[in-house]
C-alpha positions, 0 to 999 in steps of 0.5 A, a space after each residue: 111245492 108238492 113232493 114228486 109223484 112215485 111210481 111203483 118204481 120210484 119217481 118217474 121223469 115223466 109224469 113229475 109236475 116238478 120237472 119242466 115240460 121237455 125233460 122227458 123228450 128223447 135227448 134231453 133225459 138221462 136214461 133211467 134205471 142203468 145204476 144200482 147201489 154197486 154202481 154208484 158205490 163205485 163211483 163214490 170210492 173211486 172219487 175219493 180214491 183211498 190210495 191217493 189219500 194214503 199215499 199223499 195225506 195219511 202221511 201228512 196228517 201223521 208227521 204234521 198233525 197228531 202223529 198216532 192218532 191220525 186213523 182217528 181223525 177220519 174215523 171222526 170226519 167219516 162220522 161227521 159225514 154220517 150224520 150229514 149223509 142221514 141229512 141230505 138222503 131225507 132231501 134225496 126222498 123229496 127231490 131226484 135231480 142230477 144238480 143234487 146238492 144245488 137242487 136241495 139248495 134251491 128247494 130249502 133256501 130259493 133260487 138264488 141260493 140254488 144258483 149260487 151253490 150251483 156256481 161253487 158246485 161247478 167249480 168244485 168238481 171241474 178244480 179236484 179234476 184239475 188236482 187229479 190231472 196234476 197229481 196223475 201227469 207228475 206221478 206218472 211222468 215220473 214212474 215212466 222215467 224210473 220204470 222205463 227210462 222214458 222222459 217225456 214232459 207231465 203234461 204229454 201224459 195228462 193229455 193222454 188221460 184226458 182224451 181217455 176219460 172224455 172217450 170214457 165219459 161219451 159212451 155211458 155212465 155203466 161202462 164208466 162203473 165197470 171200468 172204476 169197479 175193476 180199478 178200486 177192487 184191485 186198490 182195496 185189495 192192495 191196502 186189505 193186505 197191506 193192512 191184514 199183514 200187519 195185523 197177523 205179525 202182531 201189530 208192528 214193533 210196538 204191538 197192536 195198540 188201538 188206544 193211540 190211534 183211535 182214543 179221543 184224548 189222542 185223536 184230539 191232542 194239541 187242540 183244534 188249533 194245533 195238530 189235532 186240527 191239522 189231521 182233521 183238515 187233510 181228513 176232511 180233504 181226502 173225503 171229497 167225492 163222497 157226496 156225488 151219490 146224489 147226482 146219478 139219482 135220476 140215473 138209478 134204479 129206484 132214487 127214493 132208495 138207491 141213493 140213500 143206500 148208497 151214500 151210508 155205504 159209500 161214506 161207511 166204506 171210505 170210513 173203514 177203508 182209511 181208518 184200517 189202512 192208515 192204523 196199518 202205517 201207524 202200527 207198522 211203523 211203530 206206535 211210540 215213534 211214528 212220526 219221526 219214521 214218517 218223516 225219516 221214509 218220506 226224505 228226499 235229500 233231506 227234505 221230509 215229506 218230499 215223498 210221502 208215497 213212501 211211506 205206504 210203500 215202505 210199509 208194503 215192503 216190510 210186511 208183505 214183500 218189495 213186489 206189492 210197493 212195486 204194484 202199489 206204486 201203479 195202482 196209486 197212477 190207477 186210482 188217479 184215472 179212476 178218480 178222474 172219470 169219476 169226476 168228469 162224470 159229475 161235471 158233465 151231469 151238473 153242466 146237464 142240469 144246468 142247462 136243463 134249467 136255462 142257468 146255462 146254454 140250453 145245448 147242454 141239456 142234450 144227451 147223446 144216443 147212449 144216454 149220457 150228457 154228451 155236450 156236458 162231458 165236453 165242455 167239461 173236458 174243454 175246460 180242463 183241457 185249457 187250463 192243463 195247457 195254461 199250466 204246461 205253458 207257464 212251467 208251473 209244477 203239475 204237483 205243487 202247482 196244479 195238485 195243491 192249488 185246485 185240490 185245496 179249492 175244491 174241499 172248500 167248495 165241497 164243505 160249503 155247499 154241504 153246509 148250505 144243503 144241511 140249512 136248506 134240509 132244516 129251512 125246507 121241512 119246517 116251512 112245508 109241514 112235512 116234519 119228518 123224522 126228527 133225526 134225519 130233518 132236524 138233529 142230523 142237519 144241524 150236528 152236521 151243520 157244526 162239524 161242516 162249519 168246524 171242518 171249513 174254519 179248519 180248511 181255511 186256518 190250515 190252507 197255507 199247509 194244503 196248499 202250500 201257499 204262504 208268505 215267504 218264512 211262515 212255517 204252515 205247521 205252525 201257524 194257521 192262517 198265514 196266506 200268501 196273496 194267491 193263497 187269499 184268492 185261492 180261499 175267497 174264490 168259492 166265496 165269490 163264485 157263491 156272490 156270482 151265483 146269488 146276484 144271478 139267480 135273482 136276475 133270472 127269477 125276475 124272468 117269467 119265461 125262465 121260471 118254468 125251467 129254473 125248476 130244476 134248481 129248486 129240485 
């Protein structure tokens, strides 16, 4: 298939032979040109939600992993994901679609690898809503009671913050930017002076000690299997989000650089971010004895890591005063919201292409009259909504339950699908010609290829200790790959989802009717 005309402005959604015939109609295309770099960079971080996962995984990753060499650990992830960034932007050249990484699958490897990403895609996005949901109505049930002495059940508030992001998520893709830009400046400032005040007392009891947190020999001590491997699994858990770059390409100013730009910004800042903060915990608390600190601030009743919020928080205290851990503890509920309009976003425009290309009912393909995926956005929020009042009915824990078990299923979902696009960029530039510059088409995909496939075995070894889901009397710190029963259909759901997807691509490849519209899954 050719590569999509350009304008002078980049692709354009109108006059594109690899767009099938209705694309251009009024209320079927998202409206162009509304996001630039900022924008989608907003996004993006807000996704990955920076404080969530200083609050909820940093600490993990120290007392369970490699102690002080978990700021290596992302620095080494956020690498990984550099050179896969570099992969799949030489893909964003070729195909400007909002089913992003779907539509690479299905240009590099067919249809009915497209499709079947498209299924792992879907549930991708709609489970780390649902984590967000969970981890937003707990936290935020909770901070009320405390703050204000106001008891009212999880899952009142997490209704309260649906109905916003779907309110949100109907009006328009830039509005949604504005209100994530206001909310991740104000969570990136807090952790810059978190991360500034320590480095201005000298780096904490034990000084500013780079080498224990970022030299290889500690970011990798005790082995992939061991703790090393544990840090690296939560790195790779707090990542997500990141790849949703390319699913506002059709949305931005010039894809054919937009999108690019703003995925190395993205995963460079999310980088930084982490790898700043998390050195400011480890520093602050002391190098030499960082692990039993953790341990000591995140009890509760004696039971380590019950809280692991506070240790970020005990960290503020200490250096900069009690009312910056006060205004962090908001900022934590803040960065949650944002992260969940951020995803309903993604969802609404993956149900939007899927639509388009007849996968799913054609009514999804409609968008509303501020050019956002109307029809998307709701059932996205029908969906969530169900299993948000599943989960209230059950008396399951918006936490332990819905956070852990959603949260885990989406990293793997994520980490398949890249692995797949990394395949599909390699299988695409050697099949049409068109080469390429050989780091981005060939050394980048499949580098990236490794780490993904290292990450996923990781994810999957250490799922018992994301997800709390194993057999009665296995410690998940010590042994990998112990699940319990829910813990093995937790796992294998994505895996299956991709089966799903595969035989029913095939079916509707059959379709000659279908296959003008199944464009759109093979970008």
């Amino acid at each position: 298939m050719s590569e999509r005309p350009t304008t002078s402005n980049g692709p354009t959604a109108l006059t594109s032979p690899d767009r099938p015939a209705g694309r251009g109609s009024d209320g079927e295309q998202l409206k162009s040109g509304r996001l630039g770099v900022l924008g989608i960079v907003f996004f993006v971080v807000a996704a990955a939600a920076p404080l969530v996962g200083m609050t909820g995984a940093v600490p993990v990753a120290i007392a369970a992993g490699n102690g002080a060499g978990a700021p290596g650990a992302y620095v080494a992830v956020g690498i990984v994901l550099l050179v896969f960034a570099s992969a799949f932007s030489a893909m964003s050249r070729v195909v400007t679609n909002t089913g992003a990484f779907f539509a690479y699958v299905g240009r590099g490897l067919g249809l009915s690898a497209g499709v079947g990403s498209a299924f792992v895609s879907v549930f991708a996005y709609l489970t780390i809503q649902l984590a967000v949901y969970g981890f937003f109505g707990g936290l935020m049930a909770g901070q009320m009671d405390a703050t204000f002495d106001i008891d009212a059940p999880w899952w009142l508030w997490t209704l309260a913050a649906w109905a916003l992001v779907l309110a949100l998520s109907l009006v328009s893709v830039d509005v949604g930017a504005k209100v994530l830009g206001t909310l991740m400046v104000l969570e990136l400032l807090s952790l810059a002076v978190v991360a500034v005040a320590v480095m201005l007392e000298g780096g904490g009891p034990d000084g500013a000690n780079l080498v224990e947190s970022f030299a290889p020999q500690n970011v990798f001590v005790g082995g992939l299997a061991g703790s090393a491997g544990i840090a690296l699994a939560f790195a790779f858990a707090s990542y997500i989000g990141f790849e949703a770059t390319a699913i506002y390409g059709e949305e931005s100013k010039d894809p054919e650089r937009t999108v690019p730009r703003a995925t190395y910004a993205a995963v460079g800042l999310i980088t930084v971010i982490f790898a700043a903060a998390s050195w400011a915990v480890v520093s602050g608390l002391g190098t030499d004895d960082v692990v039993a600190r953790v341990l000591e601030e995140s009890s509760v009743d004696g039971v380590p890591l019950a809280d692991p919020a506070a240790v970020l928080f005990s960290v503020a205290a200490s250096y900069v005063g009690d009312w910056l851990a006060t205004v962090m503890s908001w900022l934590v509920l803040s960065s949650l919201f944002a992260g969940l309009l951020a995803f309903q976003n993604c969802s609404a425009r993956y149900f939007f292409s899927l639509g388009r290309a007849g996968v799913f009912p054609g009514a999804l393909q409609s968008t509303n009259r501020h050019g956002a995926p109307g029809i998307g956005a709701i059932v996205t929020s029908v969906l969530t909504g169900a299993v948000i009042v599943v989960f209230a009915l059950a008396g399951l824990d918006p936490v332990l339950n819905l956070f852990y078990w959603s949260s885990g299923m989406a990293v793997i979902s994520v980490v398949l699908v890249e692995i797949l696009v990394c395949l599909a960029v390699l299988v695409h530039f050697r099949g049409t010609g068109r080469g390429g510059h050989w780091w981005s088409t060939l050394a980048a995909p499949v580098l990236a290829a490794l780490g993904l496939a290292t990450g996923l075995y990781l994810l999957i070894g250490r799922f018992g200790l994301l997800a709390g889901t194993v057999p009665e009397g296995v410690d998940p710190t010590v042994t990998a790959w112990q699940l319990s029963a829910t813990g093995w259909t937790l796992v294998l759901l994505p895996f299956v989802l991709f089966l799903v997807g595969l035989v029913v691509g095939a079916a509707l490849s059959r379709d000659a009717d279908q296959r003008p519209a199944l464009r759109d899954v093979v970008g």
